[in-house]
C-alpha positions as a LaTeX table, in Angstrom:
\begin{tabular}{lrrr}
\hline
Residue & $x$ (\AA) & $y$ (\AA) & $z$ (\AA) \\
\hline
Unk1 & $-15.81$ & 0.46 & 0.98 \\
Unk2 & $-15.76$ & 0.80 & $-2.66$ \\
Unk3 & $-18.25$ & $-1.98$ & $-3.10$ \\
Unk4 & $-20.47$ & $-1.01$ & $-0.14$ \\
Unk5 & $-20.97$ & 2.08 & $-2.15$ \\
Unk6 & $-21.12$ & 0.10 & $-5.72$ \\
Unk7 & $-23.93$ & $-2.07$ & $-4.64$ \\
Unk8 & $-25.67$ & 0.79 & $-2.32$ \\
Unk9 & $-28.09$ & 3.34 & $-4.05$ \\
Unk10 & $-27.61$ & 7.29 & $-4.27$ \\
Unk11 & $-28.34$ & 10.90 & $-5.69$ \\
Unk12 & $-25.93$ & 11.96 & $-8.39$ \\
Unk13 & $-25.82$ & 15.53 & $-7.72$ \\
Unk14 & $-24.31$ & 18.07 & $-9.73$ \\
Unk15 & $-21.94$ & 20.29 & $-8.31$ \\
Unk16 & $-24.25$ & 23.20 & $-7.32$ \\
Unk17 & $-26.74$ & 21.25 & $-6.14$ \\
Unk18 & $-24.08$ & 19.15 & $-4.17$ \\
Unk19 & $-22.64$ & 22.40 & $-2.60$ \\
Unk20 & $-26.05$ & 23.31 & $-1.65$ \\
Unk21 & $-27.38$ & 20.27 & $-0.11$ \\
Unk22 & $-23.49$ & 19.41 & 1.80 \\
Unk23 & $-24.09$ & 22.94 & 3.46 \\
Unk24 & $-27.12$ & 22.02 & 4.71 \\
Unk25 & $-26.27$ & 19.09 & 6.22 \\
Unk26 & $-23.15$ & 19.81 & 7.30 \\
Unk27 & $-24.35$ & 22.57 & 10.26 \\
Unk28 & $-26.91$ & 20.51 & 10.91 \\
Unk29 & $-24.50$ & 16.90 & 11.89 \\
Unk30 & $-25.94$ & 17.57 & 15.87 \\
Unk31 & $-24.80$ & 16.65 & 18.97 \\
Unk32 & $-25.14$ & 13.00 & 19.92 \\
Unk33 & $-21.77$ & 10.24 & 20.25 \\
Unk34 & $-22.35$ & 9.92 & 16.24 \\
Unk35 & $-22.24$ & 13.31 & 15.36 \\
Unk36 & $-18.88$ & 14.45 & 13.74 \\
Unk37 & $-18.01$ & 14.67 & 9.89 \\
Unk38 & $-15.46$ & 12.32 & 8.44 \\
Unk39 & $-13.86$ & 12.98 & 5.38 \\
Unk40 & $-11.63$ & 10.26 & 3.92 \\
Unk41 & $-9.12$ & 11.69 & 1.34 \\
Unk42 & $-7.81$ & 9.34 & $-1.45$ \\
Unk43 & $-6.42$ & 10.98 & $-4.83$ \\
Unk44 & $-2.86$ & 12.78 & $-4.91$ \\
Unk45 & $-3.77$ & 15.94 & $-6.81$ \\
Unk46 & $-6.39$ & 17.77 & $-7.25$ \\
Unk47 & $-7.17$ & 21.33 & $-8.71$ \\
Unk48 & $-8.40$ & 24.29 & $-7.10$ \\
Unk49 & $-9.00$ & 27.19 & $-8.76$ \\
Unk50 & $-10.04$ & 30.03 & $-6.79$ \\
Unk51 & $-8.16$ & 29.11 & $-3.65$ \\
Unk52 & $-5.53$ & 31.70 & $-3.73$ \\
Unk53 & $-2.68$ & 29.68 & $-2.35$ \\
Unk54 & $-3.74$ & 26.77 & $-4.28$ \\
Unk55 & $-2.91$ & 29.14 & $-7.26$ \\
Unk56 & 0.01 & 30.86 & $-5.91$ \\
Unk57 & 1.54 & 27.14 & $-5.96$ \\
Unk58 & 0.22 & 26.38 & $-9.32$ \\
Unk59 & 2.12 & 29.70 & $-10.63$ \\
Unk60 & 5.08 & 28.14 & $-9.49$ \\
Unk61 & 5.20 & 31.26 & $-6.58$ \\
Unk62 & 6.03 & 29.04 & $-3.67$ \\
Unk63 & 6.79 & 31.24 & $-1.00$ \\
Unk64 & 3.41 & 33.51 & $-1.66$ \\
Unk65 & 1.42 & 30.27 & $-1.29$ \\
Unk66 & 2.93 & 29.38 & 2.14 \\
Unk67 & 2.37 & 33.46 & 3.13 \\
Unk68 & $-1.39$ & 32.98 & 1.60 \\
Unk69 & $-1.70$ & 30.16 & 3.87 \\
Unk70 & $-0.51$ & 31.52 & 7.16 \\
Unk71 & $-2.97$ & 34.23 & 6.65 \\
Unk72 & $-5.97$ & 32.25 & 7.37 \\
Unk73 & $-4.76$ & 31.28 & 10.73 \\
Unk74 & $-8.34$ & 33.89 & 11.99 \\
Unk75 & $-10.37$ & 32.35 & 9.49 \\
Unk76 & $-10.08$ & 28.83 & 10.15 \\
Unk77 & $-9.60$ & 29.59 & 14.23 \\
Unk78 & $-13.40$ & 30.80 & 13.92 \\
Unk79 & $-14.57$ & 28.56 & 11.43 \\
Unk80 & $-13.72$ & 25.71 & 13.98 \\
Unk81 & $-14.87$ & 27.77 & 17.09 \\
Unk82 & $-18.23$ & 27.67 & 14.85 \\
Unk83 & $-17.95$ & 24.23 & 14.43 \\
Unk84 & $-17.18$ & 23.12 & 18.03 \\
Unk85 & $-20.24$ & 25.20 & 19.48 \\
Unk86 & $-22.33$ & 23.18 & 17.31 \\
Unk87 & $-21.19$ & 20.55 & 19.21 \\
Unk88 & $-19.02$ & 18.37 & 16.57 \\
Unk89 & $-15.90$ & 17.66 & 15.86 \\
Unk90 & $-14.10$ & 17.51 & 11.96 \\
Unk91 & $-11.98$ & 14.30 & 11.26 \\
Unk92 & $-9.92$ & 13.76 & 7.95 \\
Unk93 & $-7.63$ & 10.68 & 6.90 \\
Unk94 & $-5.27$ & 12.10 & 4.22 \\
Unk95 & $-3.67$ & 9.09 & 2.19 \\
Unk96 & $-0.30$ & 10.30 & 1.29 \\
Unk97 & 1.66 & 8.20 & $-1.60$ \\
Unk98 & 5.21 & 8.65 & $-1.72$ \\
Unk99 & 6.59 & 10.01 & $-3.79$ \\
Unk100 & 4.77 & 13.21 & $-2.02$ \\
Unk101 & 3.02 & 14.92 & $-5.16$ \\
Unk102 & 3.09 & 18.96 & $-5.31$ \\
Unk103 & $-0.35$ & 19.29 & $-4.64$ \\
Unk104 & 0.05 & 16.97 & $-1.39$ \\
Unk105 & 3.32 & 19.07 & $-0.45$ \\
Unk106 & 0.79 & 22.21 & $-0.84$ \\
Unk107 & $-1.97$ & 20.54 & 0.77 \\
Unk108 & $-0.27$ & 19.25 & 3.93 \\
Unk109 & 1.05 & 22.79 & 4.70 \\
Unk110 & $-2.88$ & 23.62 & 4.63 \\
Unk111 & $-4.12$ & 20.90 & 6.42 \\
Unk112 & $-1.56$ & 21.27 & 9.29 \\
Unk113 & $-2.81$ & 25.01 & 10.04 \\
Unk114 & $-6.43$ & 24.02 & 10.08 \\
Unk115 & $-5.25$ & 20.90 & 12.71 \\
Unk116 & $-3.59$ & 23.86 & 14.74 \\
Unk117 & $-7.05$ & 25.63 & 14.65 \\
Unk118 & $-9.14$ & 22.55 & 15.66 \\
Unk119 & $-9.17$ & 19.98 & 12.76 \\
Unk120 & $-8.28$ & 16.16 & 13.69 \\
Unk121 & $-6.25$ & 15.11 & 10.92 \\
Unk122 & $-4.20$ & 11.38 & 10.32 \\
Unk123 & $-1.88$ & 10.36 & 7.68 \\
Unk124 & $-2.04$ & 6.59 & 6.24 \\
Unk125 & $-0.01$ & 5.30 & 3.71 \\
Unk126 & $-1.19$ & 3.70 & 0.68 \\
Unk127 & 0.15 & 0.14 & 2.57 \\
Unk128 & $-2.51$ & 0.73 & 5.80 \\
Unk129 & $-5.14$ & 0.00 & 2.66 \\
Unk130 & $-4.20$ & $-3.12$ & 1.43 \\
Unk131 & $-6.38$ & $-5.15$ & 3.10 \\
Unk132 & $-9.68$ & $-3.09$ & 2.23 \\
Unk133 & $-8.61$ & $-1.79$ & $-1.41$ \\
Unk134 & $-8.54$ & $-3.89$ & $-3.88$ \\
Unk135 & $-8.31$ & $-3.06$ & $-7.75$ \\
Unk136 & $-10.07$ & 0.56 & $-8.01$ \\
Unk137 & $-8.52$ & 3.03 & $-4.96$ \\
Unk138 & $-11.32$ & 3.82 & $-2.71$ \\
Unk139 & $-13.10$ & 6.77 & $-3.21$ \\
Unk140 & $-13.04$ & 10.32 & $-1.81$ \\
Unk141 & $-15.84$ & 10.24 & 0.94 \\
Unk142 & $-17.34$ & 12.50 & 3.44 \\
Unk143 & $-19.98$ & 11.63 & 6.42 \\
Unk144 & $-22.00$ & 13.95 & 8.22 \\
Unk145 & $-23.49$ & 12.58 & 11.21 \\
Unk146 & $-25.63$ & 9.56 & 10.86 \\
Unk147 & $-27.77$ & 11.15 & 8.17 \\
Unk148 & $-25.47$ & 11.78 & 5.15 \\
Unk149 & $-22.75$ & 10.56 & 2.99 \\
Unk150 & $-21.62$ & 11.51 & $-0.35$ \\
Unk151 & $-18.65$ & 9.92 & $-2.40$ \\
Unk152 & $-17.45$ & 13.16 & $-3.51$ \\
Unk153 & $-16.92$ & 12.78 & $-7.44$ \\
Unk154 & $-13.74$ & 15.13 & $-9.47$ \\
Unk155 & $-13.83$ & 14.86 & $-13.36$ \\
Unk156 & $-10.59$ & 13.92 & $-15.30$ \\
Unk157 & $-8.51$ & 17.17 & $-14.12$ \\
Unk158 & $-9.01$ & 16.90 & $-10.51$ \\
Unk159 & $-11.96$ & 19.10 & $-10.23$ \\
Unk160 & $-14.61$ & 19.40 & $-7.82$ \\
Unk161 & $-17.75$ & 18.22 & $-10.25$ \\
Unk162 & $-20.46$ & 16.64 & $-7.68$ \\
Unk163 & $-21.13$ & 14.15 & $-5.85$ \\
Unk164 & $-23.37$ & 10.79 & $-4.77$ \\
Unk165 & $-25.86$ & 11.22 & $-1.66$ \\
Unk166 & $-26.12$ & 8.56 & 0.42 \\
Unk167 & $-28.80$ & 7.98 & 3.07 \\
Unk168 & $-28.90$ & 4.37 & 4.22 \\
Unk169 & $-28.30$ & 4.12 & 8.09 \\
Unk170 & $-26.41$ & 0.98 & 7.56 \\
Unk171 & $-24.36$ & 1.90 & 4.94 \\
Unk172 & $-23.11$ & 5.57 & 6.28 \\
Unk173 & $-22.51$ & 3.09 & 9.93 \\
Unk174 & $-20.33$ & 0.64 & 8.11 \\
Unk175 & $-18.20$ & 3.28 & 6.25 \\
Unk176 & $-17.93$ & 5.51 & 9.12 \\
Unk177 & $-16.27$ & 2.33 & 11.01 \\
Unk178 & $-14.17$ & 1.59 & 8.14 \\
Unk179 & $-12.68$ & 5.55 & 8.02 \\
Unk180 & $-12.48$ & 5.76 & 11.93 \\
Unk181 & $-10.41$ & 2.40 & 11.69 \\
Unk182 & $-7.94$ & 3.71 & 9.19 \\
Unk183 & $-8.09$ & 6.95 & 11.19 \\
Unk184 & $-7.18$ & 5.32 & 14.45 \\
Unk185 & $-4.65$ & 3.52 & 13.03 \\
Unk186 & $-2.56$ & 6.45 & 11.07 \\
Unk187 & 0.02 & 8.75 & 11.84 \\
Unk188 & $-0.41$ & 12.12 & 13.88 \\
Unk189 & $-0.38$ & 14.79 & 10.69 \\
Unk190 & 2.01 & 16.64 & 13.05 \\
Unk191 & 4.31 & 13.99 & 13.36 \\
Unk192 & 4.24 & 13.22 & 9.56 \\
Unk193 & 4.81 & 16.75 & 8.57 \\
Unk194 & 7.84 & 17.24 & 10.57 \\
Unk195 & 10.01 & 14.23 & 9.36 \\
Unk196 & 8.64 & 13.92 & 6.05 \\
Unk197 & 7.24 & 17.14 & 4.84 \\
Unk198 & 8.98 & 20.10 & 6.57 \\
Unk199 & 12.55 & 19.73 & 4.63 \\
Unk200 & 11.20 & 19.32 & 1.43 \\
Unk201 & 12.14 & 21.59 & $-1.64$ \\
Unk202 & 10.05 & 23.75 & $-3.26$ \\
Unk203 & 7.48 & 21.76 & $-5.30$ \\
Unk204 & 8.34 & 21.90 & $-8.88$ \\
Unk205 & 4.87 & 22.56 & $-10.67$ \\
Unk206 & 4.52 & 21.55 & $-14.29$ \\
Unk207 & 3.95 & 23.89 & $-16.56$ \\
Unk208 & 4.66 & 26.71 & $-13.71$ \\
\hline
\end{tabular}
């Protein structure tokens, strides 16, 4: 996937102008057998400032990030109502490394409420890639539809800073085969969570 991508041509968008232009795609992903959004997760950490759980578990304040998450049970429960009456469906495969980083352990909690509110959601492990990655990991990617794809692009701290747009018929078919392939072949995120997730110890954050 990385070299589909590599030899394919795209729109380096900065990250307002991504934002903008993902939103408008996104609600617009319609209604046919193609239409879903895939988003294929890669990287162990990340940094989110301005998610308030995110920085509840940054502080080191475990227990207020789990609270902060439980709290947006309503939110996400109508965000995916919205989604479903446009008539598609949201699919994730989250690689998950072990050892399971703090931001994962964080992240998983998150991702296992939105799959209770409508979100499809596998786990593969970084072993279900060996036959597709080879030197660089694969990148973070997300499809809408049949019209768009963007490699989603994070600068040196894990930060959201862009991403690459991605138009080619051919090229958004091929990755969406490869993700939906990895997808079909991970483990349930429920199943995951409860044997490998749901005893561990408070993360330890560094510099918490």
């Amino acid at each position: 996937m990385r070299n589909l991508l590599t030899e394919a041509s795209g729109d380096r968008l900065e990250l307002a102008a991504y934002l903008e232009d993902f939103d408008e795609h996104f609600w617009k992903a319609g209604s046919s057998d193609e239409a879903s959004f895939w988003k294929f997760e890669r990287q162990q950490s990340f940094k989110e400032p301005g998610v308030e759980s995110w920085e509840a578990f940054f502080r080191g304040e475990w227990d207020t990030a789990l609270a902060l998450i439980a709290e947006q049970r309503g939110h996400y429960e109508r965000y995916f109502q919205k989604i479903a009456d446009h008539g598609f469906g949201l699919h994730r495969v989250r690689v998950v490394e072990e050892p399971v980083t703090p931001y994962l352990q964080w992240e998983l909690h998150l991702l296992r409420l939105k799959e209770q509110c409508g979100e499809d959601t596998r786990i593969a492990k970084e072993s279900d890639l060996s036959s597709i990655e080879t030197g660089a990991r694969l990148p973070e990617i997300a499809i809408i539809g049949s019209s768009v794809l963007y490699e989603i692009i994070y600068d040196d701290d894990g930060m959201l800073a862009g991403g690459i747009r991605y138009t080619d018929e051919e090229l958004i078919s091929e990755c969406r085969r490869i993700v939906r392939g990895i997808h079909g072949s991970g483990e349930q995120l429920e199943s995951f969570f409860k044997h490998r997730v749901i005893s561990l110890p408070p993360p330890a954050v560094e510099g918490a």
